[in-house]
N, CA, C and O atoms as a GROMACS GRO file, in nm:
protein
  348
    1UNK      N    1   0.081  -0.119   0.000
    1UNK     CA    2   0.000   0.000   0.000
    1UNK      C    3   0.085   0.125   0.000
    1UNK      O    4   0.195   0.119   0.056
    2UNK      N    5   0.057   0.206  -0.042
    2UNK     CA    6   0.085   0.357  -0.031
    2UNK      C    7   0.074   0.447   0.071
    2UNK      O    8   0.107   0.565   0.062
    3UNK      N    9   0.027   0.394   0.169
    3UNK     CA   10  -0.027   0.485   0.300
    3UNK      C   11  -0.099   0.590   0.246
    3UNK      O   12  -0.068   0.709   0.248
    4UNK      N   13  -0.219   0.526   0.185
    4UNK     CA   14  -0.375   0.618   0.146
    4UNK      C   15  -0.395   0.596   0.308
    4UNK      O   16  -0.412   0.698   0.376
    5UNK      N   17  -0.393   0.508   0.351
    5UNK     CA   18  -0.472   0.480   0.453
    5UNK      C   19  -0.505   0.566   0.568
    5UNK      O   20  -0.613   0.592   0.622
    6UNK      N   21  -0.340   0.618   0.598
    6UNK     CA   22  -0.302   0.747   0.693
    6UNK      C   23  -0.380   0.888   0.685
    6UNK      O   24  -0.422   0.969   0.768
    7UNK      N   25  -0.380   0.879   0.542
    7UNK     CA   26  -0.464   1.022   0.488
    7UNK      C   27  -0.593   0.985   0.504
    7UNK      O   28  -0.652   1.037   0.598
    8UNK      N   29  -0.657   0.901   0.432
    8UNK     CA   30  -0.813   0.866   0.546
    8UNK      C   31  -0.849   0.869   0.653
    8UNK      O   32  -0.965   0.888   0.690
    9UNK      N   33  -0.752   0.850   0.724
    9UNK     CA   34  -0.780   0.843   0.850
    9UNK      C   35  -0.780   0.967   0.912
    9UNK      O   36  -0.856   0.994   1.006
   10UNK      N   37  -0.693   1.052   0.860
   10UNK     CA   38  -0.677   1.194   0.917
   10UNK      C   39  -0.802   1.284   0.838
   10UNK      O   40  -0.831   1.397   0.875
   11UNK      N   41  -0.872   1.210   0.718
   11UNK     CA   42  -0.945   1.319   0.689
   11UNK      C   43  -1.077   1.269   0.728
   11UNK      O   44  -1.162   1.347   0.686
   12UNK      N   45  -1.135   1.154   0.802
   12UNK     CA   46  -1.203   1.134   0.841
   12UNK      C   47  -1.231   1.164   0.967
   12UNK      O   48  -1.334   1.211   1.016
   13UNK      N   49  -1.080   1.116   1.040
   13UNK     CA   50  -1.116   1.129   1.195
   13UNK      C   51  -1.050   1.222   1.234
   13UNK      O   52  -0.998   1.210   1.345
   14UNK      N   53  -1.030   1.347   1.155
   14UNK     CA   54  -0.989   1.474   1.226
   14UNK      C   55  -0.856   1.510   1.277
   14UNK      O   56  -0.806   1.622   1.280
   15UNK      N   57  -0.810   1.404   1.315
   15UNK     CA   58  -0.624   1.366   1.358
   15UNK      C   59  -0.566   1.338   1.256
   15UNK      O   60  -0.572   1.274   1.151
   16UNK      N   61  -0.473   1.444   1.347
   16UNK     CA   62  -0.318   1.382   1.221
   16UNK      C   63  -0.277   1.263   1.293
   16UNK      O   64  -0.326   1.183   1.373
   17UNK      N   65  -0.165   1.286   1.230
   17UNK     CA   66  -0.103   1.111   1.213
   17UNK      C   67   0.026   1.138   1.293
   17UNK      O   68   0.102   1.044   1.321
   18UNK      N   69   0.059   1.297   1.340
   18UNK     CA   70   0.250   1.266   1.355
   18UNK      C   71   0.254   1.208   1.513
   18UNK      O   72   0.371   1.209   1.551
   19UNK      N   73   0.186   1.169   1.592
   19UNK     CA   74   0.204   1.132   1.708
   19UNK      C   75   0.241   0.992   1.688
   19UNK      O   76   0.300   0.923   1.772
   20UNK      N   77   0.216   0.967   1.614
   20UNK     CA   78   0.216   0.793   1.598
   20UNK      C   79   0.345   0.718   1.542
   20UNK      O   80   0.386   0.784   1.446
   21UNK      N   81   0.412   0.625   1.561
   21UNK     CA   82   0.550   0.570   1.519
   21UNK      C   83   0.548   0.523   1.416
   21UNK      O   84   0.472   0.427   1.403
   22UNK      N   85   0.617   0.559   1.316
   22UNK     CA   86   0.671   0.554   1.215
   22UNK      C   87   0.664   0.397   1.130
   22UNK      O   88   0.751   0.313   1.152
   23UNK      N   89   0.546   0.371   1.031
   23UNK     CA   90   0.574   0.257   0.995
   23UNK      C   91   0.420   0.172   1.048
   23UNK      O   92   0.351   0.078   1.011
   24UNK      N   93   0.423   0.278   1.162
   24UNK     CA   94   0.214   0.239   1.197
   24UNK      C   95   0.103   0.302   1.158
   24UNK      O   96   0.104   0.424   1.148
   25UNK      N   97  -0.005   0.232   1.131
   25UNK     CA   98  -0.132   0.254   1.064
   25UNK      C   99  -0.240   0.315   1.186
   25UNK      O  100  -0.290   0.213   1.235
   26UNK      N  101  -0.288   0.415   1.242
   26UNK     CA  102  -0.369   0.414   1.313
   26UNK      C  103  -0.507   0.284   1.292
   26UNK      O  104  -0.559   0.227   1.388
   27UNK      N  105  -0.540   0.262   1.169
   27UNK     CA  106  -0.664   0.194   1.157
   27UNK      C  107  -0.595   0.015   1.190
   27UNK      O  108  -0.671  -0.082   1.182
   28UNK      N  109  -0.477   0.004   1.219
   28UNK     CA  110  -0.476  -0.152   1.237
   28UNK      C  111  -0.407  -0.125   1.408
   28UNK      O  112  -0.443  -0.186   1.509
   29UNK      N  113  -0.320  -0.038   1.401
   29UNK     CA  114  -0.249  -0.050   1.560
   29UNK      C  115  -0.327   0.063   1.685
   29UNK      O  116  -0.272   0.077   1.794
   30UNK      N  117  -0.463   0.139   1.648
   30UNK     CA  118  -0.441   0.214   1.777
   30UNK      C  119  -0.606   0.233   1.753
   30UNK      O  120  -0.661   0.235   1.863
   31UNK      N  121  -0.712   0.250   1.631
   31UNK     CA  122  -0.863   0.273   1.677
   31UNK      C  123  -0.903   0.142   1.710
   31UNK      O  124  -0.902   0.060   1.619
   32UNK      N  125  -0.935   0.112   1.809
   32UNK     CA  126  -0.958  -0.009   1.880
   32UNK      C  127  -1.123   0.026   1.944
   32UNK      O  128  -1.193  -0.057   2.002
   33UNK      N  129  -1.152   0.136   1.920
   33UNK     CA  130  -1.327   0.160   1.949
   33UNK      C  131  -1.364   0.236   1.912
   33UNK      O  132  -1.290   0.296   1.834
   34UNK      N  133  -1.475   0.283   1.934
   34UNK     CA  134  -1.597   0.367   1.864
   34UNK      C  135  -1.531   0.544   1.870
   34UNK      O  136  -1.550   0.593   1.981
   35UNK      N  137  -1.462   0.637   1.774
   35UNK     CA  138  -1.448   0.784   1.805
   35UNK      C  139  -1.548   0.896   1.749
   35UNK      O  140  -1.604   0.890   1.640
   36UNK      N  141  -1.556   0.965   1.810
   36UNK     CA  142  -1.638   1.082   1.723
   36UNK      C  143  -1.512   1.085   1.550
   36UNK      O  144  -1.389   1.074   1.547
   37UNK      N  145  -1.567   1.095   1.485
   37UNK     CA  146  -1.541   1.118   1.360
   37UNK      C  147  -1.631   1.202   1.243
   37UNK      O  148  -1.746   1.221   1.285
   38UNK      N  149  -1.610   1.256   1.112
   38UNK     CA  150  -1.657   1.302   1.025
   38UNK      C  151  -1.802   1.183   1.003
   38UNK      O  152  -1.918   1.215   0.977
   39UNK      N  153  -1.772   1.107   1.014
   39UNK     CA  154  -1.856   0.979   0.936
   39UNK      C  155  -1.971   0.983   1.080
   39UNK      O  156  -2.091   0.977   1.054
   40UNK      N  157  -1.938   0.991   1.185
   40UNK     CA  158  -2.000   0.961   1.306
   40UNK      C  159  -2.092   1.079   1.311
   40UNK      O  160  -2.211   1.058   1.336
   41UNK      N  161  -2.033   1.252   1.283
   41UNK     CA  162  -2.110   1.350   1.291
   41UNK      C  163  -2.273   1.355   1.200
   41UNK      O  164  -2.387   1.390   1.229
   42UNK      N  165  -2.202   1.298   1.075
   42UNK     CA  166  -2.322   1.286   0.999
   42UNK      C  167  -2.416   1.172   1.002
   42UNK      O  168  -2.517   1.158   0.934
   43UNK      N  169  -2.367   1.090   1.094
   43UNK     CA  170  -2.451   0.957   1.136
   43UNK      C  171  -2.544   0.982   1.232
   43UNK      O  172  -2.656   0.932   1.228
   44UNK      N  173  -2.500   1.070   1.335
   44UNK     CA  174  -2.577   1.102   1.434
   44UNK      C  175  -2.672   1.261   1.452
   44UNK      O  176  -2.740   1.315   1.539
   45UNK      N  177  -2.620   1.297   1.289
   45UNK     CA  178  -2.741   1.401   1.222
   45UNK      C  179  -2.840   1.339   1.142
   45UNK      O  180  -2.914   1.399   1.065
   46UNK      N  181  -2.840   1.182   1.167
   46UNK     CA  182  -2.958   1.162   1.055
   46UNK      C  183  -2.925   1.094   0.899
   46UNK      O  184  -3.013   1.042   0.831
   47UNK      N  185  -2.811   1.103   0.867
   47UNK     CA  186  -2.765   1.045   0.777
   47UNK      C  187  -2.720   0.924   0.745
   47UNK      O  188  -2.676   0.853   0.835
   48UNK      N  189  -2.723   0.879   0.608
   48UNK     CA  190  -2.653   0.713   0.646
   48UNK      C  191  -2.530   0.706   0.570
   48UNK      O  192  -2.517   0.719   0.448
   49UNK      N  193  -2.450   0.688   0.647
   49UNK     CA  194  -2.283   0.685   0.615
   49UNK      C  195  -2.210   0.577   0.546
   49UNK      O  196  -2.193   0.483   0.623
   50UNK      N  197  -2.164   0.557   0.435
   50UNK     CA  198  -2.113   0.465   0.327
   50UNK      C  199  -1.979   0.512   0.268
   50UNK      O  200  -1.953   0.625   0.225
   51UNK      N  201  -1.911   0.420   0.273
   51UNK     CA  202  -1.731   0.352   0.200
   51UNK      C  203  -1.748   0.314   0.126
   51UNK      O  204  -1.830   0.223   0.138
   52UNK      N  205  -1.687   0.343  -0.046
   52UNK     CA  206  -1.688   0.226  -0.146
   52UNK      C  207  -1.515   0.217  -0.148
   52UNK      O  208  -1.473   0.333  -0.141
   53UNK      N  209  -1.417   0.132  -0.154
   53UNK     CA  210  -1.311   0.097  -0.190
   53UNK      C  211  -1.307   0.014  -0.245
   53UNK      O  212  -1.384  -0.073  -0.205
   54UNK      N  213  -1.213  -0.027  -0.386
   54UNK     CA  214  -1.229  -0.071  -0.513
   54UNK      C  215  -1.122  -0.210  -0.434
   54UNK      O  216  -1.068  -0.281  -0.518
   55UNK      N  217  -1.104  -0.233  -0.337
   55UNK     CA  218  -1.007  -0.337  -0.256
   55UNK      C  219  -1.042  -0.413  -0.165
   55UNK      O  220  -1.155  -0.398  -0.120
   56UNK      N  221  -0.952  -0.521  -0.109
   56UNK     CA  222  -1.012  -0.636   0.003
   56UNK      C  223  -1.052  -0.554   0.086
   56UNK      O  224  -0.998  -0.443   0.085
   57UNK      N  225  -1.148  -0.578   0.174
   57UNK     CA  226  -1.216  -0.532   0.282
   57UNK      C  227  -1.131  -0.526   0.418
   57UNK      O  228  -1.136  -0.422   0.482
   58UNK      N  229  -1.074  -0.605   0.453
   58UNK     CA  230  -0.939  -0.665   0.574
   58UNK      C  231  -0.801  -0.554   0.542
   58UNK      O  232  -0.709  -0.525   0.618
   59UNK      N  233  -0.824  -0.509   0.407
   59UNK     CA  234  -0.641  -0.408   0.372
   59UNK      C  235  -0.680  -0.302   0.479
   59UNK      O  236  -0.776  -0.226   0.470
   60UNK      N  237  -0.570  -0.309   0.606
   60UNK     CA  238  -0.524  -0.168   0.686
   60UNK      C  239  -0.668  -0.189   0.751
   60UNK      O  240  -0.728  -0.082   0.767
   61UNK      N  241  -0.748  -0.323   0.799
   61UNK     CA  242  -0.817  -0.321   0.871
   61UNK      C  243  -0.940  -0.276   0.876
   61UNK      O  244  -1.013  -0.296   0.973
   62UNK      N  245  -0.980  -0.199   0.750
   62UNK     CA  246  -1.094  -0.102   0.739
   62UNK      C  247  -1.175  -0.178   0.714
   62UNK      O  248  -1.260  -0.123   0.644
   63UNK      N  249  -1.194  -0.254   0.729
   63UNK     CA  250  -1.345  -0.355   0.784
   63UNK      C  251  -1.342  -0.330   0.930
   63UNK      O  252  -1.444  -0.273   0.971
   64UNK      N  253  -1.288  -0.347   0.986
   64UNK     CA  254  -1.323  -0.321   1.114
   64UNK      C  255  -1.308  -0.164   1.196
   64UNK      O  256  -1.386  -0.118   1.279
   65UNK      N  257  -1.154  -0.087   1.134
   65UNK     CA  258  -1.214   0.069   1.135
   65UNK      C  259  -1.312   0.125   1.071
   65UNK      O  260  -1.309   0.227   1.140
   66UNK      N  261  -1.361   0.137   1.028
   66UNK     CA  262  -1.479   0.196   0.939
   66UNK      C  263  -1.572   0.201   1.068
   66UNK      O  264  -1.568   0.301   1.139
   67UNK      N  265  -1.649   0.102   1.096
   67UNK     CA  266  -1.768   0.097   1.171
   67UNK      C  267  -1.713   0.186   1.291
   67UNK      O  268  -1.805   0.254   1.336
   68UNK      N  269  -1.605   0.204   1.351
   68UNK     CA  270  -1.565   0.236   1.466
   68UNK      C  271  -1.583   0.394   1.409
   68UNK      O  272  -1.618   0.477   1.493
   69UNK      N  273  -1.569   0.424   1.322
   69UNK     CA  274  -1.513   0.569   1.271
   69UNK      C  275  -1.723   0.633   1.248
   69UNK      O  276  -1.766   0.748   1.262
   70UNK      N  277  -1.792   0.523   1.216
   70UNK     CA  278  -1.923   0.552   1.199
   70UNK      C  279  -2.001   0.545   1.076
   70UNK      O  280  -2.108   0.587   1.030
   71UNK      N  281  -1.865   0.447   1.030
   71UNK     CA  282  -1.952   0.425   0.871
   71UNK      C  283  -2.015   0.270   0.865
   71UNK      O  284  -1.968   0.160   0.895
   72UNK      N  285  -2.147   0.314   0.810
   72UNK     CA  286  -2.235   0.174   0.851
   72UNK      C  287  -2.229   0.114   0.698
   72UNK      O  288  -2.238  -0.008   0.714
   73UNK      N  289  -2.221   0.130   0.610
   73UNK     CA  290  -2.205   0.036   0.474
   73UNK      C  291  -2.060   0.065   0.418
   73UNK      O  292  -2.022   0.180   0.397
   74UNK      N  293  -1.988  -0.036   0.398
   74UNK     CA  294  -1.868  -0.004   0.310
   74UNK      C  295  -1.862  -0.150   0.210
   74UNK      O  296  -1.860  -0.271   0.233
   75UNK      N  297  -1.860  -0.049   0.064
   75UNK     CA  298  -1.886  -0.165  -0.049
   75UNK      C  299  -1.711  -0.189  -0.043
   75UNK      O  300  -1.633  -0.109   0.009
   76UNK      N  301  -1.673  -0.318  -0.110
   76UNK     CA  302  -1.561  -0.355  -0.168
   76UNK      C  303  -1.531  -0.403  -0.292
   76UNK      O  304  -1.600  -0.404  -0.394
   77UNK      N  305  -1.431  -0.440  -0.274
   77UNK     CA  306  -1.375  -0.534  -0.401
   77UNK      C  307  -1.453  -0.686  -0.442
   77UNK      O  308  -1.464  -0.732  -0.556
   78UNK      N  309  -1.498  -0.742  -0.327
   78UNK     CA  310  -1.577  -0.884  -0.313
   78UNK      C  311  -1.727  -0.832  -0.378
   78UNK      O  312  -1.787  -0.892  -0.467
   79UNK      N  313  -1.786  -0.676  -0.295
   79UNK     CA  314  -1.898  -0.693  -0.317
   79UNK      C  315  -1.907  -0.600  -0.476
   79UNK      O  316  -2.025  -0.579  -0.507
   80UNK      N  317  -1.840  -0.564  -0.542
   80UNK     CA  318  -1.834  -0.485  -0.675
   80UNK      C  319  -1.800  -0.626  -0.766
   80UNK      O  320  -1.872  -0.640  -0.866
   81UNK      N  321  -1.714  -0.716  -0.745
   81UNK     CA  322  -1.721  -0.854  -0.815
   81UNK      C  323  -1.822  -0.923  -0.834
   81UNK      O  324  -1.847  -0.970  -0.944
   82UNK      N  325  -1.902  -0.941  -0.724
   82UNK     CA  326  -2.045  -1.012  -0.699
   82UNK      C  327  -2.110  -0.968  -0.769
   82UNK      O  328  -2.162  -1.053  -0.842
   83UNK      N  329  -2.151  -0.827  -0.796
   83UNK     CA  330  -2.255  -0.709  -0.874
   83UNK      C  331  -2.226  -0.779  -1.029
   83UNK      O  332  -2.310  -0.834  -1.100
   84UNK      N  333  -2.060  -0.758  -1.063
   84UNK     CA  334  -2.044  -0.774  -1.196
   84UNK      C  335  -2.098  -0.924  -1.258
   84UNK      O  336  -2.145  -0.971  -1.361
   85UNK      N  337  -2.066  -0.956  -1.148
   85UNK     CA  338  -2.139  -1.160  -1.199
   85UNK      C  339  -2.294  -1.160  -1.218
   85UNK      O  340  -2.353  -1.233  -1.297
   86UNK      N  341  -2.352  -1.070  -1.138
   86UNK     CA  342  -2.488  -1.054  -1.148
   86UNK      C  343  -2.527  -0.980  -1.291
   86UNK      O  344  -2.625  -1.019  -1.354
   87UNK      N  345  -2.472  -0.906  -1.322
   87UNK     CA  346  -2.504  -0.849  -1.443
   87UNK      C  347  -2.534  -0.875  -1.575
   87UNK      O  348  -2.558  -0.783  -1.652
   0.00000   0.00000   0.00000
């Protein structure tokens, strides 16, 4: 990966990244629960909050950060394959 991941994370959840050691991902080594986030603000205004990434669901953990961050649907790579078979 490229460390997109770092920059998501900072533009979602409001934090930068320089506190963190060099070589670590906040979304696999340190959100471990639920934070206020961008995704969370508009979740809890009423909105319904969605991820599409064109990749495995498990890369940098964002199957399991996502929901923590407040996003309740995130499409992937599995479920954009599935669609295309359906078609």
């Amino acid at each position: 990966g490229g460390g997109t991941a770092n920059i998501e994370y900072q533009v979602l959840s409001m934090f930068g990244t320089e506190q963190y050691q060099i070589g670590t991902y906040p979304y696999m080594h340190y959100l471990k629960r639920d934070i206020m986030a961008l995704p969370r603000l508009f979740l809890n205004n009423g909105y319904d909050t969605s991820a599409v990434h064109a990749y495995m669901k498990g890369f940098y953990d964002r199957d399991k950060a996502y929901p923590r961050l407040g996003i309740q649907t995130f499409i992937t790579e599995e479920e954009i394959e599935l669609a295309k078979k359906l078609v």
